[in-house]
N, C-alpha and C positions, 0 to 999 in steps of 0.2 A: 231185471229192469231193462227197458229199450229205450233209451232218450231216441228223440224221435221229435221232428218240425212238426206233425200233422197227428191228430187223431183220427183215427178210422172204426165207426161203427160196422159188423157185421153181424148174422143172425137172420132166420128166418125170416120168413114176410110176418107182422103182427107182431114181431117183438120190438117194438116201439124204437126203431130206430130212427127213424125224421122226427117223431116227437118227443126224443129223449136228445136227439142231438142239437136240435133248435139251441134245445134250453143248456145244454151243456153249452156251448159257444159263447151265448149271451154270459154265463157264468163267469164262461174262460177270456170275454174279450177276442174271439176269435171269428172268422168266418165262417158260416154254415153253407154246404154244400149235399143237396142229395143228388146222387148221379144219375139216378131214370129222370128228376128236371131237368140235368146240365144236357143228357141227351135228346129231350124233348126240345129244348131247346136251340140245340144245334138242328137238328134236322125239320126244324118246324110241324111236326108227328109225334101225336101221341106211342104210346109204348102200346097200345093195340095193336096201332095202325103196321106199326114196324115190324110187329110180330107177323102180322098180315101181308104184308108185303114180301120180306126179307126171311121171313122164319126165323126161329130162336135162334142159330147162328148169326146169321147177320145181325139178329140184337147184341149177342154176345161179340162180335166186332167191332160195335159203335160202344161199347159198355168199354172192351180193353182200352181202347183208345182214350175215351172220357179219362177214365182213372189214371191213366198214365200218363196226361195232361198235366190232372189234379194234383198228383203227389210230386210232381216237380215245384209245387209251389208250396210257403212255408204258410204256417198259421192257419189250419183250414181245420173243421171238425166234417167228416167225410161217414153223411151215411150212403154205404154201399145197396147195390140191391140184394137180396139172396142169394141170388147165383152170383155172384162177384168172383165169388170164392173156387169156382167149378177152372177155371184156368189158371196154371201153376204162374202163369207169368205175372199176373193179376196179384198171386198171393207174394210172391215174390218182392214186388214192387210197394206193396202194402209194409210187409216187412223189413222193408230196406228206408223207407221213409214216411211211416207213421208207427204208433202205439196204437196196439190192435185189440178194440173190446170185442170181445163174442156175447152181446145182448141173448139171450138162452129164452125161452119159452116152453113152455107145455102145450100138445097139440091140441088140447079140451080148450086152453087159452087163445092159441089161435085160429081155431074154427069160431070161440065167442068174439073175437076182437072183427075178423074178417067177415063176419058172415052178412052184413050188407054192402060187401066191398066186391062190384062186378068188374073192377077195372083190370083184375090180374089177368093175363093171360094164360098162364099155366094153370090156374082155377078155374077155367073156364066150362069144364066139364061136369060130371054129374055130382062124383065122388069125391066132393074135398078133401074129405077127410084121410079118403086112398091117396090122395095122390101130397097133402101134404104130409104123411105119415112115408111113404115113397122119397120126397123131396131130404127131409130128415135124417133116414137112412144113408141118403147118399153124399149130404153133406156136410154134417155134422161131425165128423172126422176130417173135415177141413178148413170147417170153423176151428175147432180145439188146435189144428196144426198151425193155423195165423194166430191166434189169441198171445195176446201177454197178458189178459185176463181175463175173467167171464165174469158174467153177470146175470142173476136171475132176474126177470122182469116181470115171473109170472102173478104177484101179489099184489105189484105195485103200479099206481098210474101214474103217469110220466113224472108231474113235477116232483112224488116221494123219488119216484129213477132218479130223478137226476141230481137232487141232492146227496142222496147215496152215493152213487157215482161219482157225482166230484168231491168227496172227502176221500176215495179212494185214489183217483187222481189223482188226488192234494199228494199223497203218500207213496205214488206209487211210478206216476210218468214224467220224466224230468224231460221237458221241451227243449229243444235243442235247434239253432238254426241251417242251415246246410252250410254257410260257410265255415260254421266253428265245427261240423264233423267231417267236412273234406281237410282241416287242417291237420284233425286230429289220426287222421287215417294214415 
């Protein structure tokens, strides 16, 4: 168990994490936060444009920064993007101040869930399925290394997630505020 101020969603692109985490929030009374809007937001650029401009690096710099904003603040349900996970500092900071889902999918589920979704930039090429099969590979040993739990989402659409989800919750993430675990420390 990690008591922990914040929940943090991670997992592939298509495994319902903005719309698993919406409805988690709403559940928990919490704020919902996805961080490709908080940085769209900040820099008034879509997450194309950025990739366009800046290259996935530079996304990846505006992404650490978002997140490490975000989990300094208490009561937040935090879906990350997919690569969130690709920087140790990132996972670090995940685990030091939220409870960590790894939303799980099957890649047959995410080629169906994404396949009229042209906004991603890493999919932007021919072979999705190469490259989220690629993606997967290289991640998914670092989803499991942040997780305090996993969760399949590949049978389910969001509001049976999130039900599910939060009975597990109920049982499983004791919320914690940051002053009562700096006293505790």
């Amino acid at each position: 168990m990690n008591p922990a101020p914040n929940l943090v969603l991670v997992g592939p692109m298509g495994a319902g994490k903005s719309s698993i985490g919406r409805r988690l929030a709403g559940r928990f009374g919490l704020d919902f936060i996805d961080v490709d809007r908080e940085i769209e937001a900040r820099t008034g650029a879509d997450i194309p444009t950025i990739f366009e401009c800046e290259g996935e690096s530079g996304f990846r710099a505006r992404e650490a920064a978002a997140l490490a904003d975000l989990l300094q603040r208490d009561g937040l349900v935090i879906a990350t993007g997919g690569g969130a996970v690709l920087d140790a500092g990132n996972r670090g900071r995940m685990r030091a101040r939220g409870f960590v889902v790894h939303l799980q999918v099957s890649l047959a589920r995410q080629l169906e869930r994404l396949a009229r979704d042209r906004s991603r930039p890493l999919l932007a090429g021919d072979d999705r399925e190469q490259v989220l099969h690629r993606l997967s590979q290289q991640r998914a040993p670092l989803y499991a290394e942040v997780a305090d739990l996993g969760f399949d989402t590949d049978t389910l659409f969001p509001p049976q997630a999130a039900a599910q989800l939060t009975r597990l919750l109920e049982a499983q993430w004791t919320r914690t505020r940051a002053d009562l675990q700096e006293r505790s420390a």
